[in-house]
C-alpha positions as MATLAB code, in Angstrom:
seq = 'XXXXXXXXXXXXXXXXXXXXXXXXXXXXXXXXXXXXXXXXXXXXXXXXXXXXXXXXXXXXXXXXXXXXXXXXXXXXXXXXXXXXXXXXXXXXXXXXXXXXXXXXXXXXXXXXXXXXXXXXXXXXXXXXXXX';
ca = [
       7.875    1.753    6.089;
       7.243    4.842    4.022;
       8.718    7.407    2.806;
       8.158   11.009    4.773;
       7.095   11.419    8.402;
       3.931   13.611    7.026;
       2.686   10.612    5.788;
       2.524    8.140    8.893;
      -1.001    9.600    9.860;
      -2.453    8.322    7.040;
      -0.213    5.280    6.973;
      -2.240    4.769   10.726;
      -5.907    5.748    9.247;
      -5.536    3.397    6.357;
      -4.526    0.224    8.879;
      -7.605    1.793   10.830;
      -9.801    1.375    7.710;
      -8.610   -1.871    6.353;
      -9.074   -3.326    9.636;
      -5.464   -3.911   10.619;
      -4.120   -1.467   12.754;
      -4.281   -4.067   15.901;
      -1.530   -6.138   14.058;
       0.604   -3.079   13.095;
       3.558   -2.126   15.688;
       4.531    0.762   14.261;
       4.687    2.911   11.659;
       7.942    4.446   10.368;
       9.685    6.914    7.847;
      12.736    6.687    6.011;
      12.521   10.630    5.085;
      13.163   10.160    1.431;
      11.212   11.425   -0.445;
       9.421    9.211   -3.515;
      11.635   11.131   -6.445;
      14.573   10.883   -4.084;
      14.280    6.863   -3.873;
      15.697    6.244   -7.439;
      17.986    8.800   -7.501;
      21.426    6.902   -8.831;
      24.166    6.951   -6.361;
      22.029    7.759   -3.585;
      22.352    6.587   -0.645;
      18.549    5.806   -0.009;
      18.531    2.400   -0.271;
      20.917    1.746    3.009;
      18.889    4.551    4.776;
      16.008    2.641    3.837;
      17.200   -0.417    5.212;
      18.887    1.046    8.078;
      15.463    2.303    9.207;
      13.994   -1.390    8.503;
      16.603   -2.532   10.864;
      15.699   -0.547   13.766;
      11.914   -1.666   13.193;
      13.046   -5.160   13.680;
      15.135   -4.463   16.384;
      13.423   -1.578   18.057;
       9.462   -2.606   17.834;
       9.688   -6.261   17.588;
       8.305   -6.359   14.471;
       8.077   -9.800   12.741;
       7.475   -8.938    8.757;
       7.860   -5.295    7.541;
       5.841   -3.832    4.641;
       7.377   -1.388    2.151;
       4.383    1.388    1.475;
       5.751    3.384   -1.139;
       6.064    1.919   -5.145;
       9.278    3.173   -5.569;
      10.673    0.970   -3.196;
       9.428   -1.750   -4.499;
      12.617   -3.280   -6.144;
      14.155   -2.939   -2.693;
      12.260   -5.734   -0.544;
      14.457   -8.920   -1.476;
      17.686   -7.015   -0.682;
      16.188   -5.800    2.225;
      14.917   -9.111    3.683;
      18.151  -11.131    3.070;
      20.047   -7.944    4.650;
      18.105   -7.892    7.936;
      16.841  -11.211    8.441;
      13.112   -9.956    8.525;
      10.857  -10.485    5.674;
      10.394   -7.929    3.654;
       6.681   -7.291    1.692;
       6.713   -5.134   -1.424;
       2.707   -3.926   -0.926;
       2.503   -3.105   -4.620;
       3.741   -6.574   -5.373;
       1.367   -8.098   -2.737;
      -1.502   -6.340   -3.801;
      -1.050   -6.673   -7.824;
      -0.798  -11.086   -6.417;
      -3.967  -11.024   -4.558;
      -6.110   -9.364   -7.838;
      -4.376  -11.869   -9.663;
      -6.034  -14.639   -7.938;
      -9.219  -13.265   -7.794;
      -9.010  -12.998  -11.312;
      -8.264  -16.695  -11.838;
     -10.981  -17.618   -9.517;
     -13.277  -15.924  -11.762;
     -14.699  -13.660   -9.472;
     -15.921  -10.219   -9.950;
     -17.068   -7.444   -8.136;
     -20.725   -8.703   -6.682;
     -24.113   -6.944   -7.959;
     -26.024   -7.321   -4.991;
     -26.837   -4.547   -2.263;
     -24.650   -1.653   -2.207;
     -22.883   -2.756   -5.359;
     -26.098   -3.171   -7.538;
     -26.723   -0.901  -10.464;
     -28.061    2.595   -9.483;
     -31.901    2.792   -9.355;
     -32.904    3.935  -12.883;
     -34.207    7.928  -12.306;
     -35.435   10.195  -14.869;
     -32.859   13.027  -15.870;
     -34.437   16.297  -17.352;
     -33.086   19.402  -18.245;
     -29.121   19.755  -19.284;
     -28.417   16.692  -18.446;
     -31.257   14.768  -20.328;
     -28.429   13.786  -23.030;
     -26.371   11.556  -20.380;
     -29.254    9.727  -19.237;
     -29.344    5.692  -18.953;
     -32.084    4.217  -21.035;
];
């Protein structure tokens, strides 16, 4: 779920990138936009889940993930409303650096994460060169 239609392309291209597109049913908008999510009174959150709904319903969808931030409060409410779970990706993701973390791992220095090649820098930008 995210927030405005103009944005389900690249909703699609990132599940392309991350490898995950196959497992993804659809991709829908709410057509709120981020500032309008938290807007008191509003009526976004029942659009919100409305749309959520029809995801479940509609497409078949087994788990729905909220895309935007601001709508991360909303995934509980949402989940016990529909019967679906509901992922908060901000939530998810912020969990699964948290784990690394206490695994102890870190980013690796081999191949294409090593340190650049040391190079020598002349001219203006002699002053910013690693020694």
């Amino acid at each position: 779920m995210t927030t405005l239609g103009r944005t389900m392309g690249r909703a699609w291209d990132l599940a392309a990138h991350y490898g995950v597109k196959g497992q993804c049913l659809n991709v829908r908008a709410c057509e709120i936009a981020v500032l309008g999510l938290d807007v008191p009174g509003s009526a976004a959150r029942d659009v919100i889940t409305a749309e959520c709904a029809r995801a479940a319903a509609e497409d078949g969808c087994d788990v729905i993930l909220l895309g935007c931030v601001g709508m991360a409060d909303l995934a509980a409410d949402i989940s016990s409303r529909i019967g679906v779970p509901v992922v908060d990706g901000v939530a998810a993701a912020t969990t699964m650096v948290k784990s690394l973390v206490a695994m102890g791992l870190k980013t690796s220095t081999r191949s294409e994460f090593a340190a650049p090649i040391p190079k020598d820098v002349s001219g203006l930008l002699k002053d910013f060169a690693l020694t």
